[in-house]
GUBAMAR-752099 format. One line per field, with one value per residue: residue number from 1; residue in one letter; x, y, z of N, C-alpha, C in turn. Coordinates in steps of 0.001 Angstrom, whole numbers, padded with zeros to 6 digits, always signed. Example, Ala and Ser with C-alpha at 12.3 -4.5 7.8 and 13.67 -1.06 7.14 Angstrom:
# residues 2
n: (1/2)
res: (a/s)
nc1: (+013190/+012850)
nc2: (-005690/-002250)
nc3: (+007800/+007080)
cac1: (+012300/+013670)
cac2: (-004500/-001060)
cac3: (+007800/+007140)
cc1: (+013200/+012900)
cc2: (-003300/+000030)
cc3: (+007800/+007870)
//
This chain:
# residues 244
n: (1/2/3/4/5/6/7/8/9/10/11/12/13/14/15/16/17/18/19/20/21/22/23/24/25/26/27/28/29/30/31/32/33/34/35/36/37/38/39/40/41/42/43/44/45/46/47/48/49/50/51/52/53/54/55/56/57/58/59/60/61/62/63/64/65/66/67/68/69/70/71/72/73/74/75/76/77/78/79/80/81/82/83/84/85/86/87/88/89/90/91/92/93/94/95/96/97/98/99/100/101/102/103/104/105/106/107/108/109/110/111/112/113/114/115/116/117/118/119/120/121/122/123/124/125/126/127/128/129/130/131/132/133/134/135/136/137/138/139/140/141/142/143/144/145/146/147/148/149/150/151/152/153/154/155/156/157/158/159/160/161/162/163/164/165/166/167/168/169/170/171/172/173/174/175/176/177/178/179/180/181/182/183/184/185/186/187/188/189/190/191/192/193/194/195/196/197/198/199/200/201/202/203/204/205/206/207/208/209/210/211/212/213/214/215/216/217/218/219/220/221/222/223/224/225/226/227/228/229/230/231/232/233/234/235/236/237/238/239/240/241/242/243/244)
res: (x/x/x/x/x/x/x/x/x/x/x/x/x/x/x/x/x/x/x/x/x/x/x/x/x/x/x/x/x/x/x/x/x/x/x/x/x/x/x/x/x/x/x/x/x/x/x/x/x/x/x/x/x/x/x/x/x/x/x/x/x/x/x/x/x/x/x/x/x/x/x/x/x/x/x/x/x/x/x/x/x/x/x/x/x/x/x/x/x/x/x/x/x/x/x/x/x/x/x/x/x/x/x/x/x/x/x/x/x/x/x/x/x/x/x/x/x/x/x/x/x/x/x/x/x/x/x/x/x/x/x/x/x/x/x/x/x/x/x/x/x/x/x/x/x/x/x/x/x/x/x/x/x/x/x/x/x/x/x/x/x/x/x/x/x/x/x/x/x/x/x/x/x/x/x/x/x/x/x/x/x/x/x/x/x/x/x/x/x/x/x/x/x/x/x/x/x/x/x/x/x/x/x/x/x/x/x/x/x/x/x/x/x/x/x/x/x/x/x/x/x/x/x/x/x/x/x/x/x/x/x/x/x/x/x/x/x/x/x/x/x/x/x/x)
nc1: (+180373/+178044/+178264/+176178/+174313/+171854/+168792/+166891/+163943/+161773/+158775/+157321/+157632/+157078/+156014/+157431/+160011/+162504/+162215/+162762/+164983/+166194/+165857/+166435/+169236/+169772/+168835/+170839/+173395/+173429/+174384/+176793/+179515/+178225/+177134/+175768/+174247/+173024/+171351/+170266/+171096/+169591/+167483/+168557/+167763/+169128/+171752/+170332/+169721/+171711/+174378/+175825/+176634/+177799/+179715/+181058/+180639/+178592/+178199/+177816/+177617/+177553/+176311/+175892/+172392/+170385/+170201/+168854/+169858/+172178/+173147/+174392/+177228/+176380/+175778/+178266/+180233/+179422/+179657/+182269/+182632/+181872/+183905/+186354/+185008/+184696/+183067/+181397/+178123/+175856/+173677/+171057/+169803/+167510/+166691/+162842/+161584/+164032/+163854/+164340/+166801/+167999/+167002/+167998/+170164/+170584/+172245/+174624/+174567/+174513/+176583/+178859/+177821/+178340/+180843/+181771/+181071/+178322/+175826/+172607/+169969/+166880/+164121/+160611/+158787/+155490/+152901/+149750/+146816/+147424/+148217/+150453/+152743/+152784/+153020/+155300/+156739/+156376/+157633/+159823/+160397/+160142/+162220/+163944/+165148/+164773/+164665/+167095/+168026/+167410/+164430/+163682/+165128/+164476/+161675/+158182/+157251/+154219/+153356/+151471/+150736/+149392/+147697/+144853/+146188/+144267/+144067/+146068/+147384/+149048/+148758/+146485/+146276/+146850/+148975/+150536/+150248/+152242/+154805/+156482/+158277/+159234/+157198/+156740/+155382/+155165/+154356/+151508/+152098/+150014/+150692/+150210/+151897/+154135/+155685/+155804/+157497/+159976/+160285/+160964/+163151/+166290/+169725/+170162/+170002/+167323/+167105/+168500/+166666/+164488/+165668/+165407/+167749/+168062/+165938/+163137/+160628/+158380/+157738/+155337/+155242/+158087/+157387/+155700/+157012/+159444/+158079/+156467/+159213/+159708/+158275/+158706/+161496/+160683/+159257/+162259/+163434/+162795/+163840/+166945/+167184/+166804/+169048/+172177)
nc2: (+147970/+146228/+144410/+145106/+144083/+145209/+144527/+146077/+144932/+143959/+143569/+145123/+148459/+151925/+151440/+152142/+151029/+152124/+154531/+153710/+152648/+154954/+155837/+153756/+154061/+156388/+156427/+154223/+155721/+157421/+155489/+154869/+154991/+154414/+152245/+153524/+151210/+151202/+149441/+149368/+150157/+151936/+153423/+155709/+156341/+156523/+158061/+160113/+161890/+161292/+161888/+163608/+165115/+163566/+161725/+162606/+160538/+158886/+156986/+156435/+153647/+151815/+148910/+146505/+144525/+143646/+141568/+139208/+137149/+136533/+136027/+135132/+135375/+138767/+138877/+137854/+140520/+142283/+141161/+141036/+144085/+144672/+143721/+145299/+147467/+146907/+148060/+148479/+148577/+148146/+148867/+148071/+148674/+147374/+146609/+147140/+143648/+142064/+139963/+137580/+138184/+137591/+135426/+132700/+133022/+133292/+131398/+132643/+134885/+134752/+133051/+135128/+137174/+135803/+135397/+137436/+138598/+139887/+140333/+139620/+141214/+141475/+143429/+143356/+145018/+145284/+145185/+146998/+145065/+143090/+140036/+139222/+140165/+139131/+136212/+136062/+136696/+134586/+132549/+132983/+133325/+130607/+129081/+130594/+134107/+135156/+132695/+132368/+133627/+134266/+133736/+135983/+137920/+138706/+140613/+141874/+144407/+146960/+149592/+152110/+153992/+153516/+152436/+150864/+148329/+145909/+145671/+144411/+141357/+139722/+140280/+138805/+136237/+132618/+131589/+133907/+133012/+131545/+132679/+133097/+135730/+138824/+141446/+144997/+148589/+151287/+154484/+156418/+159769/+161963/+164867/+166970/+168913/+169240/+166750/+166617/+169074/+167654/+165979/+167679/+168832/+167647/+167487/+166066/+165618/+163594/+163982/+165951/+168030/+167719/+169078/+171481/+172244/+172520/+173063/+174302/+173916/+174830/+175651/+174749/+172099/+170879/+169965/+167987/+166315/+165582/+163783/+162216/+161004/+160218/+157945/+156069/+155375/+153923/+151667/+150466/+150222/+147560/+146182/+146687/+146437/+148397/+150919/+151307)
nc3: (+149509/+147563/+144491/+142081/+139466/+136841/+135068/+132559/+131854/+129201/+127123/+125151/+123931/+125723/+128209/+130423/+131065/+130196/+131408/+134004/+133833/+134298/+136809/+138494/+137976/+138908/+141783/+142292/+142279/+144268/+146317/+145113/+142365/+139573/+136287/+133484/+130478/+127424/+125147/+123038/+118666/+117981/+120024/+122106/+124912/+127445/+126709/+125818/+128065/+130062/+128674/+127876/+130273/+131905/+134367/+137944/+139002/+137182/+134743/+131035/+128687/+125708/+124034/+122383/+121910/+120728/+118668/+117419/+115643/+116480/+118595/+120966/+120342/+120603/+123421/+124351/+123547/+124746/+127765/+127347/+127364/+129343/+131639/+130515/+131413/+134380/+136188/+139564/+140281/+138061/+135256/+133234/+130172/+128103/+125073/+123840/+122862/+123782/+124648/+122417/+122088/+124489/+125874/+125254/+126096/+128809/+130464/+129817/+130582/+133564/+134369/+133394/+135085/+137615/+137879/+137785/+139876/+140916/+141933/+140412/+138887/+138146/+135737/+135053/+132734/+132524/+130152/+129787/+129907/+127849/+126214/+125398/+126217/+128751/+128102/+127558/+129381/+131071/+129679/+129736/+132161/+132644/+131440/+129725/+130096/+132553/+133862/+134952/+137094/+140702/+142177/+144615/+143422/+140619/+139227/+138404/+136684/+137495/+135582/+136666/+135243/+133134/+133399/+136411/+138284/+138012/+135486/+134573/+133304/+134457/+137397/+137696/+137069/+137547/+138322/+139990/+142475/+143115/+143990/+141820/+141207/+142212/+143045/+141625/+141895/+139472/+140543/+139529/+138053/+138455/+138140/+135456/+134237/+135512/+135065/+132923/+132142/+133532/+131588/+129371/+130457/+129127/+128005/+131903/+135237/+136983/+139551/+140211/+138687/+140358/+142623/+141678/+140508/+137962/+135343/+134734/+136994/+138550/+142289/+143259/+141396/+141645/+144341/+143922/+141976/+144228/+145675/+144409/+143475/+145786/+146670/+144229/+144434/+147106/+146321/+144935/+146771/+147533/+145339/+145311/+147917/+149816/+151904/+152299)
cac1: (+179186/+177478/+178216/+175157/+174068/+170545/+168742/+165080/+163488/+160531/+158339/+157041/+157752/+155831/+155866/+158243/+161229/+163705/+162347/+163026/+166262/+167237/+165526/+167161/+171049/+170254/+168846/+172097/+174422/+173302/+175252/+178425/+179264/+177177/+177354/+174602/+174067/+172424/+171732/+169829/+171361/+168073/+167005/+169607/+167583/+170082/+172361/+169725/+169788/+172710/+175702/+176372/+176825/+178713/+180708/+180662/+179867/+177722/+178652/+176891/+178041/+176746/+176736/+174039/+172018/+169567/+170926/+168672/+170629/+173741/+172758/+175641/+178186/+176298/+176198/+179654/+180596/+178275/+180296/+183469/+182665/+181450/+185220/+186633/+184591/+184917/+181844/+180828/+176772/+175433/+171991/+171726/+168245/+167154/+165551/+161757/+161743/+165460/+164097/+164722/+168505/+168785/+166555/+168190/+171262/+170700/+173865/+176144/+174643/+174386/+177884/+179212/+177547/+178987/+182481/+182208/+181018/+177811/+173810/+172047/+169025/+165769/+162716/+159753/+157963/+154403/+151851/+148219/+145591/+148066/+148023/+151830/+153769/+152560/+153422/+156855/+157853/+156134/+158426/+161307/+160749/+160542/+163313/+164845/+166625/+164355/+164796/+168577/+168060/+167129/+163049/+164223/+165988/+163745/+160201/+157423/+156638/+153342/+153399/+149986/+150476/+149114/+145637/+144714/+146890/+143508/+144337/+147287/+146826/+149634/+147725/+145275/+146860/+146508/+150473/+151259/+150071/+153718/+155741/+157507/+158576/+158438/+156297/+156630/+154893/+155945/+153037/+151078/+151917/+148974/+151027/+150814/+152746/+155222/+156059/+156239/+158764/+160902/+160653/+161872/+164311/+167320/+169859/+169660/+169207/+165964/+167421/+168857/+165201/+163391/+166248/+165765/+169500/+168158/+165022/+162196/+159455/+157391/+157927/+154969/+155977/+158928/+157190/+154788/+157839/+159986/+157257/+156366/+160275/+160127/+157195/+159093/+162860/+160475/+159580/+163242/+164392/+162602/+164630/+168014/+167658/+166837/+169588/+173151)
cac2: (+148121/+145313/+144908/+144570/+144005/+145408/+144633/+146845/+144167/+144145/+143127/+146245/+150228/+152696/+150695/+152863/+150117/+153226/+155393/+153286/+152341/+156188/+156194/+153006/+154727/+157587/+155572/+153473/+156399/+157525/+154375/+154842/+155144/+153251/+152156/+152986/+150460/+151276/+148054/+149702/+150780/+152589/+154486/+156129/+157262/+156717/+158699/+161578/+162354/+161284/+161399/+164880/+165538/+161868/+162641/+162531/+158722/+158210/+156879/+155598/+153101/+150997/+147476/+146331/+143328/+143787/+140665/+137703/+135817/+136454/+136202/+134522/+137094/+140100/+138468/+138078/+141602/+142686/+140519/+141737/+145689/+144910/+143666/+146338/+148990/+146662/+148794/+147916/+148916/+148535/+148874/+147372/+149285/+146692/+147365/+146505/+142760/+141379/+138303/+137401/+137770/+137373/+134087/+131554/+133337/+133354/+130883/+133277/+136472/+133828/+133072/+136452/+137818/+135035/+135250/+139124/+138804/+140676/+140212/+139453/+141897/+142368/+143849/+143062/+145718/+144607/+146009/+146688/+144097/+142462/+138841/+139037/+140658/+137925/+135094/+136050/+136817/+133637/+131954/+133687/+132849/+128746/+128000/+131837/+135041/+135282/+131214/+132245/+134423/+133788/+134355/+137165/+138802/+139225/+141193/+142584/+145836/+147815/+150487/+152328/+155228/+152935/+151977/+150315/+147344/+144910/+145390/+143999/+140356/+138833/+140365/+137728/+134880/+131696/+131671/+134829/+133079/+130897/+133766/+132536/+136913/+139727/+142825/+146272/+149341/+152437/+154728/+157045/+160441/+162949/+166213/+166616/+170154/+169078/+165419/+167464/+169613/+166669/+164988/+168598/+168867/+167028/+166513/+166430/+164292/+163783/+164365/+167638/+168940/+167905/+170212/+172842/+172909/+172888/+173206/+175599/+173522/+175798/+175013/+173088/+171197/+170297/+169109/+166865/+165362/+165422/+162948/+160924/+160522/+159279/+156873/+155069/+154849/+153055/+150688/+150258/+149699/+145993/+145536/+146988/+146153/+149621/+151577/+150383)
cac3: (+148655/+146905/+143285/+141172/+137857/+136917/+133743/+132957/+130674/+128824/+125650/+124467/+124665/+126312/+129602/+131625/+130913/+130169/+132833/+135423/+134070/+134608/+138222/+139187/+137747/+139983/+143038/+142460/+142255/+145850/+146999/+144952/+141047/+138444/+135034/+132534/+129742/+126526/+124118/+121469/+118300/+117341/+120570/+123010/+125669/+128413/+126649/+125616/+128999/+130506/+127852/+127617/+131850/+132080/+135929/+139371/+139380/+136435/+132969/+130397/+127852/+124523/+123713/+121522/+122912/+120252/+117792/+117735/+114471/+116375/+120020/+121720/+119960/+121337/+124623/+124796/+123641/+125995/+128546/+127140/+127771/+131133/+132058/+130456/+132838/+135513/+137290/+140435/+140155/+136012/+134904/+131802/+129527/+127182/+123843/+123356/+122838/+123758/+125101/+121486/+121770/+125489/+126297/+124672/+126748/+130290/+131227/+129757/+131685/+134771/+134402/+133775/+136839/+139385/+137617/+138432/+141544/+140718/+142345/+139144/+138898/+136965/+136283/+133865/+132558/+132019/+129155/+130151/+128940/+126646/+126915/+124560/+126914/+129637/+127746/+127145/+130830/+131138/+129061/+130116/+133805/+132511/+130523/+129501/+130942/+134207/+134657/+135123/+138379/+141762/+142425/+144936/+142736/+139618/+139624/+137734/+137174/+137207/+135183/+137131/+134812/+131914/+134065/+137318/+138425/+138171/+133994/+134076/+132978/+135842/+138278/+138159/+136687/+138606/+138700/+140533/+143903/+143466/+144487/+140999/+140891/+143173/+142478/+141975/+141096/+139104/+141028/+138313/+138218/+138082/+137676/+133913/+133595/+135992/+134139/+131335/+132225/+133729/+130112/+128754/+130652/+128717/+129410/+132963/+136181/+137598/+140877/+140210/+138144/+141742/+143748/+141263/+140308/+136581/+134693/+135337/+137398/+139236/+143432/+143272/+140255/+142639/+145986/+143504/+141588/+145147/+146483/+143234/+143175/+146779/+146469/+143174/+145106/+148012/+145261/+144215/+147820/+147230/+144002/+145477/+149366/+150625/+152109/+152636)
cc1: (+178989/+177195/+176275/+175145/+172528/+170052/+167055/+165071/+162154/+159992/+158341/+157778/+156661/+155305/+156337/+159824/+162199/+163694/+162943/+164224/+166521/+166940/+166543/+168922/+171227/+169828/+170286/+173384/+174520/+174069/+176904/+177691/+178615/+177054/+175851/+174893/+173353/+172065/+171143/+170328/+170493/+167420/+168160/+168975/+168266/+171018/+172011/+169747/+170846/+174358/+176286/+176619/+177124/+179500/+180008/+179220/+179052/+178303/+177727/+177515/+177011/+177417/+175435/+173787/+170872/+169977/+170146/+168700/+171658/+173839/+173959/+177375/+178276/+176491/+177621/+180313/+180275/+179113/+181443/+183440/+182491/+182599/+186156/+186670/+184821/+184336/+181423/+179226/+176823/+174481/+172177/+169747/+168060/+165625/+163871/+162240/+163167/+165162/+164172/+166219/+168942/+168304/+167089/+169508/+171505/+171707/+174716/+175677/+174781/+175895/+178557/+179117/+178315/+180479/+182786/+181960/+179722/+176113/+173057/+170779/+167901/+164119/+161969/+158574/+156546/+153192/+150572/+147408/+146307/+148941/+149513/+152715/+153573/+153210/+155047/+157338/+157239/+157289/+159960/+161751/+160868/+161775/+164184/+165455/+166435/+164758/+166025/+168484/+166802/+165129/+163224/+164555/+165776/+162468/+159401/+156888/+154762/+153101/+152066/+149605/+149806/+147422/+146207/+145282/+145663/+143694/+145599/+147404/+147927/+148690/+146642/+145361/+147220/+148377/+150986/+151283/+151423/+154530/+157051/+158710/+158000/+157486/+157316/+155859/+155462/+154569/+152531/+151275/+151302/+149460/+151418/+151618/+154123/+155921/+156774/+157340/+159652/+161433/+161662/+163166/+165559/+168148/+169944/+169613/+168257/+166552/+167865/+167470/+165124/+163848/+165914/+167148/+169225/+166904/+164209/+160914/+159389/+157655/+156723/+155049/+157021/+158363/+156708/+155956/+158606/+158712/+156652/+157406/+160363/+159162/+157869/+160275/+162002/+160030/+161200/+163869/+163802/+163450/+165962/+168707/+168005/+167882/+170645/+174124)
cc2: (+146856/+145230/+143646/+144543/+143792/+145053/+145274/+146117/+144278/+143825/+143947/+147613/+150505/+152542/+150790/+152107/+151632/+154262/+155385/+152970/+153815/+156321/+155336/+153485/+155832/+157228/+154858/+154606/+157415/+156694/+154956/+154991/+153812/+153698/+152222/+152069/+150439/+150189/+148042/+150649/+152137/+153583/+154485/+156598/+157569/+158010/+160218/+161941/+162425/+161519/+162871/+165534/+164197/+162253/+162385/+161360/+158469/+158175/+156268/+155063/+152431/+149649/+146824/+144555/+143091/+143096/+139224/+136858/+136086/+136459/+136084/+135381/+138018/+139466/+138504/+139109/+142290/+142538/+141227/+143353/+145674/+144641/+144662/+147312/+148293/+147638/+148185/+147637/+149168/+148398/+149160/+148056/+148463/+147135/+146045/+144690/+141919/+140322/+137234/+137007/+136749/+135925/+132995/+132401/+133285/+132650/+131428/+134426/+135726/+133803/+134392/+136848/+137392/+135137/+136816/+139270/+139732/+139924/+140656/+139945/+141724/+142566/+143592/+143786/+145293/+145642/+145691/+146103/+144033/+140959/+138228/+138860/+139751/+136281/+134894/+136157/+135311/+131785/+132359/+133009/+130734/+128598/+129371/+132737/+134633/+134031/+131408/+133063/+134411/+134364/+136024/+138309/+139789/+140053/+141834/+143726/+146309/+148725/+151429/+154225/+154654/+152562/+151169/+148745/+145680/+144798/+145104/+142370/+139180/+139002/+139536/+136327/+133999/+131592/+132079/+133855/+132590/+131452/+132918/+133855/+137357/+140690/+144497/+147543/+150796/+153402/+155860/+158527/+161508/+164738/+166596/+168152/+169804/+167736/+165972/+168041/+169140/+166004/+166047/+168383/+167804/+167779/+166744/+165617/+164570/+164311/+165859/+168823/+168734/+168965/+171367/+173317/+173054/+172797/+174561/+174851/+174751/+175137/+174149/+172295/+170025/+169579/+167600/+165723/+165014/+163693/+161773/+159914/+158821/+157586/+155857/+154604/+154019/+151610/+150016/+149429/+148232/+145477/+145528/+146458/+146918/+150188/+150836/+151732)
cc3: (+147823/+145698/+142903/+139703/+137462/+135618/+133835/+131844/+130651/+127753/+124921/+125008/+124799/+127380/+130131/+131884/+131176/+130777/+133876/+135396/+134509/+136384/+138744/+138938/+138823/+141574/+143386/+142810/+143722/+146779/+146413/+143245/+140410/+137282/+133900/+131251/+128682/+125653/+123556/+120362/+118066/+118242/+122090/+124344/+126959/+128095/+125974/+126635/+130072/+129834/+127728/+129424/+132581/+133666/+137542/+139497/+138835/+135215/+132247/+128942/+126446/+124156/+123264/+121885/+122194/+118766/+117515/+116801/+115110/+117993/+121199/+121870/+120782/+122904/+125072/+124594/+124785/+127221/+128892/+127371/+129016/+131762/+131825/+131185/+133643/+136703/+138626/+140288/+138892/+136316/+133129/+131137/+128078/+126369/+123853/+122206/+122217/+124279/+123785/+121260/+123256/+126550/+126258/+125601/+128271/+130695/+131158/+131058/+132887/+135227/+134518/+135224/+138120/+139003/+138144/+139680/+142013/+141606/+141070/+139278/+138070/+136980/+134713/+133719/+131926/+131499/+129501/+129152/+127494/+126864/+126007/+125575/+128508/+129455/+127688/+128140/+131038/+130824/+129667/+131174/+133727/+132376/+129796/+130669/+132550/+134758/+135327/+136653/+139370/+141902/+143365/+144090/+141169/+139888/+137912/+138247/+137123/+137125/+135431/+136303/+133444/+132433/+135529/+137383/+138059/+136200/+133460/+134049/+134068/+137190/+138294/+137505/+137424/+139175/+139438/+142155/+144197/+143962/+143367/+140863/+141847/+142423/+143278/+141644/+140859/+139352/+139611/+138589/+137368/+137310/+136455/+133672/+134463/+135537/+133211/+131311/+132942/+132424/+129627/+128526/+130439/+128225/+130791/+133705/+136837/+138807/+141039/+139385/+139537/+142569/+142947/+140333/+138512/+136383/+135474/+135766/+138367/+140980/+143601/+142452/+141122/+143517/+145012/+143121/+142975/+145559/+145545/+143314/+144556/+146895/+144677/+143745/+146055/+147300/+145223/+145256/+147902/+146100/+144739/+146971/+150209/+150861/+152471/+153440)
//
């Protein structure tokens, strides 16, 4: 199995960043065990949903990454817990704007990764018609985190539950044609009573609401999320490298 090291980055909240980290922990944990990664003191949501049913190949840890007078520090704690677990598969859920701590850092995570032996991951959650959250992956991908990892290997997201992909201000930025980042999209889902009672349900894994094995969705509740689920893992299999 192919160790990785995932990071869900992003400017803002509300842009599916900490969704997708939980999709991509349970896409990953289909392969083998995987490490969740929390790195906000301030919002846990990895471990609102995962920390209390920790097992059978999922954990979830904390290491705050959310420091930018002390950047280099957290980085290296950061570093230092990840040797510790010595995880094969992490997915690392970074707090609303860490390219603060973690820009000016990319040689250490760079380093880290190749000293572990890891496929350096990430994804860039992008905010509709907000010409902020552009500039900063912008920046990132020059001379910060993204500059540190392979074009392959990074991407932007499109969050299509926020509006139509033509309002998303990369999408038409003379840049994209470089293939500087891949793409992906997180597709929009319509079923608002069945969403709903996926959010409920905490804690919990998405994968076990879609079988049924917990919550109370309704069977079509199920097929809709079953088929949302599958249409976001076919996404993922461009980030991860499909099926192993």
């Amino acid at each position: 199995m192919e160790k990785v090291m995932y990071f869900s980055f992003g400017n803002k909240g509300g842009c599916g960043k900490s969704f997708l980290a939980m999709l991509s922990l349970e896409y990953l944990a289909l392969r083998g065990p995987v490490l969740g990664v929390e790195t906000d003191p301030k919002q846990y949501d990895l471990l609102k949903r995962y920390g209390e049913i920790q097992g059978k190949g999922l954990k979830i840890g904390s290491a705050t990454l959310n420091q930018a007078g002390d950047a280099e520090n957290a980085v290296t704690a950061f570093g230092n817990f990840l040797d510790k677990e010595n995880a094969d598969q992490v997915v690392v859920n970074l707090p609303s704007g860490a390219g603060e701590t973690i820009d000016g850092q990319g040689y250490l995570i760079r380093g880290l990764a190749d000293a572990m032996g890891y496929r350096l991951v990430a994804t860039y959650a992008m905010e509709i018609n907000d010409a902020v959250s552009l500039e900063v992956m912008k920046e990132s991908l020059q001379t910060g985190f993204l500059s540190a990892i392979e074009p392959e290997n990074r991407f932007v997201v499109y969050p299509l539950f926020k509006g139509p992909i033509e309002q998303f201000y990369w999408y038409t930025d003379p840049l994209r044609k470089d293939g500087l980042i891949g793409e992906i999209a997180i597709p929009k889902f319509n079923n608002k009573t069945g969403i709903q009672g996926m959010k409920d349900t905490v804690p919990g894994r998405i994968l076990e609401i879609r079988d049924g094995k917990i919550g109370k969705l309704t069977n079509i509740e199920k097929v809709a999320i079953a088929r949302w689920i599958e249409n976001v893992f076919c996404e993922l299999d461009k980030v991860f490298g499909g099926e192993e």
